[in-house]
C-alpha positions in Angstrom: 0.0 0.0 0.0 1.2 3.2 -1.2 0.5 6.1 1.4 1.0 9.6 0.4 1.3 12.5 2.9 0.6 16.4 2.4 2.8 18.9 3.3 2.9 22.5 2.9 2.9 23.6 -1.1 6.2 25.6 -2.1 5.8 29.1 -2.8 6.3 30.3 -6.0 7.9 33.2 -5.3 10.6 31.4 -3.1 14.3 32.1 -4.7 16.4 29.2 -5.5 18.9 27.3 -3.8 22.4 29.4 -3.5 25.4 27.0 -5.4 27.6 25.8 -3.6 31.3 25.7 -3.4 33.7 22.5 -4.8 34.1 19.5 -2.9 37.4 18.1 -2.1 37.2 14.4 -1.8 40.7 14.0 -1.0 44.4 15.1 -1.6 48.0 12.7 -1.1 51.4 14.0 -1.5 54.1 10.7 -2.5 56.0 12.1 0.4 55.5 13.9 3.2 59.5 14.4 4.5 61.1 15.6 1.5 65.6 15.9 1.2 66.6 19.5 0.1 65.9 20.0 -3.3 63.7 16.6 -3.4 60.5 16.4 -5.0 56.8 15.3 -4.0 53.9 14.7 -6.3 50.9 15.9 -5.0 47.5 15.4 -6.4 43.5 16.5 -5.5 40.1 15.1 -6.1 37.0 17.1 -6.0 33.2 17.4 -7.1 31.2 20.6 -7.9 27.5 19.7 -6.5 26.2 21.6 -9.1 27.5 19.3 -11.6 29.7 22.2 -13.5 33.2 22.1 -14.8 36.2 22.7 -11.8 39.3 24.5 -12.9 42.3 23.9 -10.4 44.9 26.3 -9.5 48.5 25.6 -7.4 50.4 28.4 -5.6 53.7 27.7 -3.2 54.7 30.1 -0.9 58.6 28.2 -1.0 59.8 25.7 -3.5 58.7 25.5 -7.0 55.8 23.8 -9.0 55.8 21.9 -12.5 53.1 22.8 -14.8 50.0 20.9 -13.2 47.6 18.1 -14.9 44.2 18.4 -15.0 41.3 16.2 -15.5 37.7 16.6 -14.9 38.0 16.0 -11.6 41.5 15.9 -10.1 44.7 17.7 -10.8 48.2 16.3 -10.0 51.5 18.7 -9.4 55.1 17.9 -8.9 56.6 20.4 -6.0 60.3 20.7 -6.0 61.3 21.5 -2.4 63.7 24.5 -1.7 66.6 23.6 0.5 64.4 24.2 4.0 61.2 25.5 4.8 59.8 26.5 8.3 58.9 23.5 10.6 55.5 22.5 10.7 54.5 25.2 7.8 52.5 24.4 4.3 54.2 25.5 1.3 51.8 24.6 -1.0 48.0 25.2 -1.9 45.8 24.2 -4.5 42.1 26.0 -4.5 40.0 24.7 -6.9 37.0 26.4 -8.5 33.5 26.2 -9.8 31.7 27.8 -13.0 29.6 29.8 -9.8 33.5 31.2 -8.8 33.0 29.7 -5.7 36.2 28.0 -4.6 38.0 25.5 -2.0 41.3 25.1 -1.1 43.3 22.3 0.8 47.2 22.5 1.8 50.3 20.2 2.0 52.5 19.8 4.8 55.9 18.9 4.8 59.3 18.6 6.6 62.3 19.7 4.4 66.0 18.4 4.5 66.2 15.9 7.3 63.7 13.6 9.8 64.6 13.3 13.6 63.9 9.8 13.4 66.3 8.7 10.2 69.4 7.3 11.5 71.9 9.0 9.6 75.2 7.2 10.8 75.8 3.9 9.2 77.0 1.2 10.7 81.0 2.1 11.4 83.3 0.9 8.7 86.7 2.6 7.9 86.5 5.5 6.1 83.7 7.0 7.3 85.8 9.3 10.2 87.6 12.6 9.9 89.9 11.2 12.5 90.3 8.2 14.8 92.9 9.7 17.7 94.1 7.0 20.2 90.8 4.9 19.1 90.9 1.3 16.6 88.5 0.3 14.7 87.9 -3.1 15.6 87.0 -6.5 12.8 83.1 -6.2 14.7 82.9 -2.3 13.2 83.2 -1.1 16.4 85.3 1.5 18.3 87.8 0.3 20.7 89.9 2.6 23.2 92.1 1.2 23.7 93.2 -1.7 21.6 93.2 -4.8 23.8 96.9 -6.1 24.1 98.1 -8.8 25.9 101.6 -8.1 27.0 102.3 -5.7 30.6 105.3 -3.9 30.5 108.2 -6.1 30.7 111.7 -5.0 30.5 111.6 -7.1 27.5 108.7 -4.9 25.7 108.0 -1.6 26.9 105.0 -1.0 24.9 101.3 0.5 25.3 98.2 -0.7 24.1 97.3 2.9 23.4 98.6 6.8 23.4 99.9 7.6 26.6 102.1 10.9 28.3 104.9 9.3 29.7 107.4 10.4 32.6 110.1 9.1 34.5 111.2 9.9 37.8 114.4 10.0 39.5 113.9 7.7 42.8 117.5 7.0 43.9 120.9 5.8 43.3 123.1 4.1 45.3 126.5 3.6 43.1 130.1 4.2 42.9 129.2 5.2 39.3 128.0 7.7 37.4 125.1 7.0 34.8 122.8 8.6 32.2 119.6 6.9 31.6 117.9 7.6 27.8 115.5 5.6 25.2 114.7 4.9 22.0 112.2 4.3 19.5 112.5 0.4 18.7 111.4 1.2 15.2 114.1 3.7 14.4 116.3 1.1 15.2 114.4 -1.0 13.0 113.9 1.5 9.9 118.1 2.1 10.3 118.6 -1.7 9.7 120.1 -2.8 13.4 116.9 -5.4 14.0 115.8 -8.2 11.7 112.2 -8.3 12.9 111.6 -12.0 11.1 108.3 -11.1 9.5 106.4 -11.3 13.2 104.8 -7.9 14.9 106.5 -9.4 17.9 109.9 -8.3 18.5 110.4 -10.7 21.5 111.8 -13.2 18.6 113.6 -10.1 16.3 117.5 -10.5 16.2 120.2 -7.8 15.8 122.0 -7.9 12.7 125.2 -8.7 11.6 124.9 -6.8 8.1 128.9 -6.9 7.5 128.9 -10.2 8.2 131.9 -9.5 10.9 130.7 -11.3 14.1 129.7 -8.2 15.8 126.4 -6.8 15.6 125.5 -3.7 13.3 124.0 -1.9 16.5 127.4 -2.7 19.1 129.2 -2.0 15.9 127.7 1.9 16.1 127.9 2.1 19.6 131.4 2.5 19.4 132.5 3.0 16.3 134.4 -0.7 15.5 133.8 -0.9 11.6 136.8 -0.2 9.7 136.7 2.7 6.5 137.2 0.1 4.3 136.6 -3.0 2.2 133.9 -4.7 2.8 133.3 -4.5 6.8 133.1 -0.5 6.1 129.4 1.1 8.1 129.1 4.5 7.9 130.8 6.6 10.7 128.4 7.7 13.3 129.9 11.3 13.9 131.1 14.0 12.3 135.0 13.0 11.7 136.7 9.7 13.7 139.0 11.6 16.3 141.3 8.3 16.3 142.4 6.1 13.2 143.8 3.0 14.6 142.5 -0.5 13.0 143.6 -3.6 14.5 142.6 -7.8 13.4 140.7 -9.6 15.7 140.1 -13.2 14.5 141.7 -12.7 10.8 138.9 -9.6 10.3 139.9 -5.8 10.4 138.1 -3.6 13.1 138.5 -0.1 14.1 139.6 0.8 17.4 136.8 2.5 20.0 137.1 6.4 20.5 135.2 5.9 23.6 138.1 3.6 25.0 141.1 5.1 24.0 143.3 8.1 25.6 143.5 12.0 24.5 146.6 10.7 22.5 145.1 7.7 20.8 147.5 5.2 21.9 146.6 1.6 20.8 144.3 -0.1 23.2 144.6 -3.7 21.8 145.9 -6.5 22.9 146.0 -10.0 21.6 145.1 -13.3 23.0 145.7 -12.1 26.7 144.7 -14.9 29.4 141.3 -14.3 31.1 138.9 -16.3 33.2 135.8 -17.9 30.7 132.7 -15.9 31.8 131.0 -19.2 30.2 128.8 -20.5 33.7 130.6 -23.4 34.8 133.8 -22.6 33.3 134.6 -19.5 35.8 138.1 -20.9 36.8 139.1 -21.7 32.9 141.8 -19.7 31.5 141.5 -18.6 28.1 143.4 -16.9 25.2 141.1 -14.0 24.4 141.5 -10.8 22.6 141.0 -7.4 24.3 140.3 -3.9 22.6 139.9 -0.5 24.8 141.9 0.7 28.1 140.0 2.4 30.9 139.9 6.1 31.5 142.8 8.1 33.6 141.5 9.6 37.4 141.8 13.0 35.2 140.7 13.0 31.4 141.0 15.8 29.2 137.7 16.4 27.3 139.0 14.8 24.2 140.1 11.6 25.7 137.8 8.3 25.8 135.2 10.6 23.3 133.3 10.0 20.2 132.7 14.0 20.4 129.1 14.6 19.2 126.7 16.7 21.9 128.6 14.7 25.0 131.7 13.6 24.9 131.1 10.3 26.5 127.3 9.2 25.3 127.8 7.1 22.4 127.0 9.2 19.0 124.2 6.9 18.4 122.5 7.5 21.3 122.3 11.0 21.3 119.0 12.8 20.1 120.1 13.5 16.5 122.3 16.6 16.0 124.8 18.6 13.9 127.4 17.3 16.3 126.6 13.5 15.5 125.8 14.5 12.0 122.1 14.0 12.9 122.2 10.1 13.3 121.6 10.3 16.5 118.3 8.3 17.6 118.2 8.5 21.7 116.5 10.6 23.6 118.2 11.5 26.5 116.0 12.0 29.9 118.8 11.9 32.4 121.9 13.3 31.5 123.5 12.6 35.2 121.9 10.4 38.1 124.2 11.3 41.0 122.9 12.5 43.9 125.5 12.0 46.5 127.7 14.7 48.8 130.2 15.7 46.4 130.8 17.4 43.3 132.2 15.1 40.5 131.5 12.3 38.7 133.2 9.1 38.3 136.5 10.2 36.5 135.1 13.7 35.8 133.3 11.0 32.8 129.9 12.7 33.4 128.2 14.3 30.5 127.1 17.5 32.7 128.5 18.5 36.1 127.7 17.7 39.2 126.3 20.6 41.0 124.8 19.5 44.7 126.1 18.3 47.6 123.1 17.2 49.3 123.2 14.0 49.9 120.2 11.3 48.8 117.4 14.4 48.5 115.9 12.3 45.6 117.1 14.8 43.3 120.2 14.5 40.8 122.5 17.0 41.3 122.6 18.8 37.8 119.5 21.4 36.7 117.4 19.1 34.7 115.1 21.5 33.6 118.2 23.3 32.0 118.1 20.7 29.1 115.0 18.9 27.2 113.3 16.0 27.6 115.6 14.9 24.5 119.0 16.2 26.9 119.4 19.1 24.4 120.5 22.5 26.4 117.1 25.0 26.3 117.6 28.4 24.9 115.7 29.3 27.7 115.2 27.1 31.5 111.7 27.4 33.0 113.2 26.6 35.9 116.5 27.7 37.0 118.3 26.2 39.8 118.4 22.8 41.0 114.9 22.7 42.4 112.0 19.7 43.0 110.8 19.7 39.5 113.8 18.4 38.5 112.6 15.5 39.6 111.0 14.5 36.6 111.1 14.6 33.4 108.1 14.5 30.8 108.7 12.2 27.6 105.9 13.6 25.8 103.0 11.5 24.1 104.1 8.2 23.2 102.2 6.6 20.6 100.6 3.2 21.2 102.1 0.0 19.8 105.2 1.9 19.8 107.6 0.0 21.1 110.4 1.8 22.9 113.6 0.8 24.5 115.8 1.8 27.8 119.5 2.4 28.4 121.2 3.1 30.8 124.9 4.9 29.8 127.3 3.4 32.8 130.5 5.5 33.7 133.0 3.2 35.7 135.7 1.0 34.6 134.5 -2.6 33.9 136.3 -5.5 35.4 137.0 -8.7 34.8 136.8 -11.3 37.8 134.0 -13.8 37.1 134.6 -16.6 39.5 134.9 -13.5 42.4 133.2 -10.5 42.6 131.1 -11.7 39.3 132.1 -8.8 37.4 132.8 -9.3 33.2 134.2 -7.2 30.6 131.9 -6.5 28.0 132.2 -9.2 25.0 131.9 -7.7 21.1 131.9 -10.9 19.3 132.0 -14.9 20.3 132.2 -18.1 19.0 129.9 -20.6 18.0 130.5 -22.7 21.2 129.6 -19.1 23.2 133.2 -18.6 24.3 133.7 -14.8 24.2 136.8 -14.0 21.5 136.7 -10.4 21.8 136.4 -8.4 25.2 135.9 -5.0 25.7 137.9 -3.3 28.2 136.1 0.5 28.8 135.1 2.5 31.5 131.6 3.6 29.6 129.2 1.0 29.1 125.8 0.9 27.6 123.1 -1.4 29.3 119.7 -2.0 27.3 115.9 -2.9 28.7 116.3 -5.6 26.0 118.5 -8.2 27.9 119.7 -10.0 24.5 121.1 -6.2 23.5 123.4 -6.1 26.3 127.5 -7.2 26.0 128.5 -8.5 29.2 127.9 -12.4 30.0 125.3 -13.9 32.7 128.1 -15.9 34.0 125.2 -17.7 36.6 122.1 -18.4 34.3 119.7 -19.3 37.3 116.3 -18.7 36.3 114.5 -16.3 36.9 118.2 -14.1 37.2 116.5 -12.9 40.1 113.3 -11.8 42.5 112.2 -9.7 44.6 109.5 -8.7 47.1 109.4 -5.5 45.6 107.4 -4.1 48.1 109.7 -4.9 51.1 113.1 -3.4 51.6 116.4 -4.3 51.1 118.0 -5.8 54.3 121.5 -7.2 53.6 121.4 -10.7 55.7 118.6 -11.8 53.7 120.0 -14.8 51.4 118.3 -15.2 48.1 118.7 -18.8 47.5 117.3 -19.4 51.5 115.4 -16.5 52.1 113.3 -17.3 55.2 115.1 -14.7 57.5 115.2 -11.2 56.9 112.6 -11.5 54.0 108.7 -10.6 53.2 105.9 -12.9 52.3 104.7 -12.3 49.0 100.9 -11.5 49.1 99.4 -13.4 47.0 101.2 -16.7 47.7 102.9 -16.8 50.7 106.3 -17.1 49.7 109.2 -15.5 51.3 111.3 -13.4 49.4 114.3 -10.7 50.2 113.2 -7.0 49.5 114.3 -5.1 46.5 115.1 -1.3 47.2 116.8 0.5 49.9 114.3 1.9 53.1 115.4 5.6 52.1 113.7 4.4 48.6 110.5 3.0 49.8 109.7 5.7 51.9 110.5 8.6 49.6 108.0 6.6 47.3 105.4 7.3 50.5 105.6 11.1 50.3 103.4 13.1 47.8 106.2 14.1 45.6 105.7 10.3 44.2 101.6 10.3 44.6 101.8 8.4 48.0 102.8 4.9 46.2 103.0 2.0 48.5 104.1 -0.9 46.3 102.3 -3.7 46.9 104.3 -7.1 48.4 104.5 -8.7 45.2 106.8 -11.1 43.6 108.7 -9.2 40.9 111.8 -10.9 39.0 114.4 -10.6 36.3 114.0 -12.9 33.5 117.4 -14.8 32.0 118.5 -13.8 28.2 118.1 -16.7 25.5 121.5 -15.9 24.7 123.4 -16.1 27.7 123.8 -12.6 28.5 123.0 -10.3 31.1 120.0 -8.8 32.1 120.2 -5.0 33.4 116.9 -3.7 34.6 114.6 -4.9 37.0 110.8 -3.8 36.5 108.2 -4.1 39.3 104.4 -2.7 39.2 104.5 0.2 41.8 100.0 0.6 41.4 97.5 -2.0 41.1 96.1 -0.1 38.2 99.0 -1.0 35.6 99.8 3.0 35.1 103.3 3.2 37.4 106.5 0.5 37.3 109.8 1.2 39.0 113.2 0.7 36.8 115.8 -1.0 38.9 119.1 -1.0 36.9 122.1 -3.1 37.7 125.0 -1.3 36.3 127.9 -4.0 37.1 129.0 -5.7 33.8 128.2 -9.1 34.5 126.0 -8.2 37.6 127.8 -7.7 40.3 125.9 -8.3 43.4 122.7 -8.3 41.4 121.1 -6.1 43.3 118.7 -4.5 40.2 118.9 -1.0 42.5 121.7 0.9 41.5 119.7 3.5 40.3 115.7 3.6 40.2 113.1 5.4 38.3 109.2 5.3 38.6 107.9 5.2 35.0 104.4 6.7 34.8 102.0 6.5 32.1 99.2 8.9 32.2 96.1 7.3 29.4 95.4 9.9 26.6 91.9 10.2 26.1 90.7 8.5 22.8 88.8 11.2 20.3 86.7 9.3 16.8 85.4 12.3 14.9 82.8 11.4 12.4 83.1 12.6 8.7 79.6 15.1 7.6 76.8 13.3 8.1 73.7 14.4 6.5 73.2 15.5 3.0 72.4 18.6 2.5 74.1 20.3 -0.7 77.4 22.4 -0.1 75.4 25.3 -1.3 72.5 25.5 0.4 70.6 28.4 1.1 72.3 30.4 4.2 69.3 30.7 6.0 68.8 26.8 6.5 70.5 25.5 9.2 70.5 22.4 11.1 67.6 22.9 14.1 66.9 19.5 16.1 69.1 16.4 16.8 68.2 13.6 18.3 71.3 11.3 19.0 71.2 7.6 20.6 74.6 5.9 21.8 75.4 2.5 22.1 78.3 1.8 24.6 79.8 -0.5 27.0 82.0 1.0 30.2 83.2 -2.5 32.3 81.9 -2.6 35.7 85.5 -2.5 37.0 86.8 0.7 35.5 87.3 3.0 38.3 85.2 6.4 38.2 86.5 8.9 36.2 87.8 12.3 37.4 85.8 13.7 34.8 82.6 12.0 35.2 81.5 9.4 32.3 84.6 7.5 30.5 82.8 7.7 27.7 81.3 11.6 26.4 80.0 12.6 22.8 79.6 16.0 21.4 77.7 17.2 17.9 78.2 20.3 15.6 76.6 21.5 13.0 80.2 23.8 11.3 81.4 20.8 10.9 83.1 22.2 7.0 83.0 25.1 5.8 81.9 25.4 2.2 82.2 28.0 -0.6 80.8 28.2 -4.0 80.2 24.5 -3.9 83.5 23.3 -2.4 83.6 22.2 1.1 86.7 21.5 3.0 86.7 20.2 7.0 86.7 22.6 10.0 89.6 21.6 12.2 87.8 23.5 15.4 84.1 23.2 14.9 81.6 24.7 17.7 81.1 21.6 19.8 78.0 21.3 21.9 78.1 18.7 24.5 75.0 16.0 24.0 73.3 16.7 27.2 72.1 12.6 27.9 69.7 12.4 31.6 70.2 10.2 33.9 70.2 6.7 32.6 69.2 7.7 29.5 71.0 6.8 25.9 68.9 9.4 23.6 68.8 13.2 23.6 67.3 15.5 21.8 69.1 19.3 21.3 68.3 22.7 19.7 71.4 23.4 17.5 69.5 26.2 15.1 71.2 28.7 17.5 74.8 28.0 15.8 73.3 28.3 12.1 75.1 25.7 10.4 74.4 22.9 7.8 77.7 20.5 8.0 76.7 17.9 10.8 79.3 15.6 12.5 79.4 14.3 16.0 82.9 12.9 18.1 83.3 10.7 20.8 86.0 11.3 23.8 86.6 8.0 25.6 88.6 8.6 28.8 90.0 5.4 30.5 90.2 5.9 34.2 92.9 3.5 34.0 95.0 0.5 32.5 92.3 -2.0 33.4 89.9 -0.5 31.6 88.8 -1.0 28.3 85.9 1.0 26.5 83.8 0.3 23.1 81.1 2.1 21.5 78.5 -0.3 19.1 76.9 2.2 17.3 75.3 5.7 17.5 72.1 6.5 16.1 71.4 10.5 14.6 68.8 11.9 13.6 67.8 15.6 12.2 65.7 18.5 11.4 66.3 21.9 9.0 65.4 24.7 9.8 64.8 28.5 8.8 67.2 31.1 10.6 67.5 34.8 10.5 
């Protein structure tokens, strides 16, 4: 049933309906985060309820448009985005429009030239920093500082697993001689030839070499001068002219006689096949026919005498930091030039390279103004610190690079001697035979004593193993026997056993006042390892801190060891950890020349870092800090080149949090990087970053 109902009848004078304006049924943009310079398509729908033709029209307040496409009832527009654009802003508008000239409009939004949420650092791979200081990249594309290592300081190896500031500090000396202590770079010595590393990164298995093929190695051979100017066993002289020219055969093979043991007058200093005691062990009471080159210096010696010349008169050349005087083939670096510090005023035979300038007696200072000379031992045009004072204490070596190898001597001033079987004393031996008997002794009163125990001359003429040890926290007390040491000894603390002390009282407790940080060393075994090739050892290294940053140098300066004692003169070597720096290479990619008022605005950054449990507390705060900038190069026309000293801002991350966000539109720059700083607290300590995570925003500046 069909029901129809009335209702009021229309006027006929009632006006009609008004038209009303276009529809929009709907708008997209391909993208709504857009790089600098990138390009979105954008496109509308609409409907005019009046059923008449629409006619579409684009405007942008920034970027540019193509020339739009229309159809009856959409219109699509590519929008090429300028280099930045206010954040949060709508650039573009389309208003489209009815044969009644009504119109509707809709807008686009958009974010310009970076997204907070984009990581924009890659994993790490090589190449991708501006600089890694003190840090290694590791084979897991991480960041290690430092590189993990597995060998302490040893006499042996004196290396660091990474950059450290090193310094050495006289402790004491107790000695009839005089000495000056120096180093060297162990790859010098390599790159000048002296070391045939065998193809291994280890040097523990490296030999010296023999390049003349004359029984005496290439680096004893420079020490003092023994090749001959001719044939085929010439080396080049280390020097600037040979003060004495007297050759003499040793074994049917020419050498040259050593400056550094021979008179003012260059009198002949070699004698052959004289009768001597076999330093062999076992063989001490053996007689022998042995050659012997070199005499030992007079009570008085004119500066000329028992000298190579160079910078000191009595340093070997070679050792000497390189100079005009040594014709710049010097390679030491010379930290100590004199160790004395007794209650007179000379040095053994007046054979010190400086002179000896205090009379106080055992103050823990040497009696010459350190501070007068570099940390090389060349004079200053100009001393900080005049005077004999308590900074000459110590002496800074500088930054030493990591996996740098470097090497200790010791430059001994007293006349060797020769009495094996007694007082266990050896002259130095230059060459030997295949059996190990020595064949050529040298007879001088300047001796040169390496960290490296296979380096040094003189014959172990005992070869017990270990050569010796120590409680190296416990002091010296005479009646203590080594080979029984229950009486007169410390326990060891961490096993028990007993074992005679290492350095004089006076030493241990200067050690305990704050000049030297308040070190107690701890009552711990430390020893002296025998040579693989039968000769003697000459420094004794024990771990003065817990931490692995402080040793003490104990150097026996006896050719063929004397009483062993390892504390003729002491330093405490200190390593102070350089902080480890990675700066990153420009991260984002906005063009070199972008528009100057587009800047870099918001950062959000994320770390991913371990710091062990164990490491101690930084004196700084975290171990491990990270910093962003936004000048990170500077471009020009196109052509950007890297800011050395960019404006760092600190990433400020709360309170167990590993993401921050930061306002950088304040600095007004477009080159992002960011760096890390990883501080070890100390030796034990090992840090590693996994990955960061950055994210960014452009913005408009004034």
């Amino acid at each position: 049933m069909l029901i129809l109902l009335a209702g009021p009848a229309m006027s006929a004078s009632q006006p009609p309906l008004a038209p009303l304006p276009p529809a929009i049924r709907g708008t997209t943009q391909s993208l709504k985060q857009v790089p600098s310079r990138g390009s979105a398509l954008l496109r509308v729908t609409a409907t005019d309820p009046q059923g008449s033709a629409l006619s579409f029209t684009w405007t942008s307040t920034a970027g540019a448009l193509s020339a739009p496409i229309h159809d009856a009832g959409a219109s699509t527009v590519t929008w090429t985005a300028p280099d930045c654009i206010i954040t949060g802003s709508q650039p573009v508008k389309v208003s489209v429009t009815n044969a009644h000239g009504l119109t509707s409009e809709a807008t686009f939004s958009f974010t310009v030239g970076g997204d907070r949420d984009v990581d924009r650092q890659p994993p790490f791979a090589e190449g991708q920093f501006e600089s890694l200081d003190n840090v290694h990249f590791s084979g897991n594309s991480t960041l290690r500082h430092p590189e993990p290592r597995p060998n302490p300081v040893t006499a042996e190896q004196v290396v660091f697993s990474s950059d450290v500031d090193l310094s050495l500090s006289f402790l004491s000396t107790y000695a009839l001689a005089s000495h000056s202590l120096g180093w060297l770079y162990y790859d010098d010595l390599v790159a000048r030839g002296y070391v045939e590393t065998r193809g291994t990164p280890d040097s523990s298995d490296d030999l010296l070499k023999d390049a003349n093929n004359n029984g005496i190695t290439d680096l004893h051979e420079d020490l003092y001068n023994l090749a001959p100017p001719f044939d085929l066993w010439a080396r080049p002289y280390i020097g600037t002219t040979r003060r004495c020219s007297r050759y003499f055969v040793s074994g049917g093979l020419p050498y040259s006689e050593p400056e550094l043991a021979m008179n003012g007058s260059c009198a002949s200093a070699f004698t052959r096949e004289v009768s001597l005691p076999d330093a062999r062990p076992g063989r001490l009471n053996d007689l022998i026919p042995v050659d012997v080159v070199g005499a030992l210096a007079a009570a008085q010696n004119p500066a000329a005498a028992f000298s190579d010349g160079g910078l000191f008169p009595r340093i070997p050349n070679l050792l000497e930091p390189a100079a005009p005087g040594n014709r710049h083939m010097g390679l030491g670096h010379l930290a100590f030039l004199l160790t004395d510090d007794d209650s007179d005023r000379t040095t053994y035979k007046q054979l010190g390279p400086v002179q000896d300038r205090d009379e106080f007696f055992e103050d823990g200072l040497p009696d010459y103004d350190v501070s007068a000379y570099t940390p090389d031992g060349v004079l200053r045009t100009t001393n900080p610190d005049p005077g004999i004072t308590p900074l000459d204490r110590t002496v800074k070596l500088g930054r030493i690079q990591g996996g740098r190898e470097i090497v200790f001597f010791l430059v001994t001033y007293y006349d060797a001697r020769h009495d094996p079987a007694g007082d266990g004393t050896v002259y130095p031996c230059l060459k030997k035979a295949l059996d190990g008997r020595c064949t050529l002794h040298l007879k001088t009163s300047t001796s040169v004593f390496f960290s490296k125990p296979g380096w040094n001359l003189d014959q172990d003429t005992r070869i017990t193993t270990p050569v010796v040890e120590h409680n190296q926290g416990c002091s010296f007390d005479p009646r203590c026997n080594p080979i029984r040491p229950q009486l007169y000894s410390c326990q060891v603390a961490s096993t028990g056993q007993s074992l005679c002390g290492w350095l004089q009282p006076p030493s241990l407790e200067r050690l305990r006042t704050p000049a030297y940080g308040n070190l107690v060393p701890p009552k711990e075994r430390s020893w002296v390892p025998r040579a693989s090739n039968g000769n003697m050892p000459h420094l004794e290294v024990g771990l003065a801190t817990p931490s692995q940053d402080q040793w003490l140098l104990g150097f026996e300066d006896l050719n063929g060891g004397g009483d062993r004692d390892f504390a003729n003169v002491v330093f405490l070597l200190k390593a102070v950890a350089i902080p480890g720096i990675a700066r990153s290479h420009v991260i984002n990619d906005t063009p070199p020349a972008m528009d100057s008022h587009c800047a870099i605005s918001r950062v959000r950054f994320r770390k991913h870092d371990w710091i062990p449990s164990w490491c101690s507390p930084s004196s700084t705060g975290d171990s491990i800090t990270y910093a962003v900038a936004s000048d990170c190069d500077v471009c020009s026309e196109g052509v950007c080149q890297t800011n050395p000293t960019p404006t760092w801002v600190s990433v400020p991350f709360a309170p167990g949090l590993n993401e921050a966000v930061m306002d950088l539109s304040w600095l007004g720059g477009s080159q992002l990087c960011w760096k890390a700083q990883m501080t070890k607290p100390d030796f034990l300590c090992h840090l590693e970053i996994f990955n960061v995570d950055i994210g960014y925003e452009l913005g408009l500046v004034p």
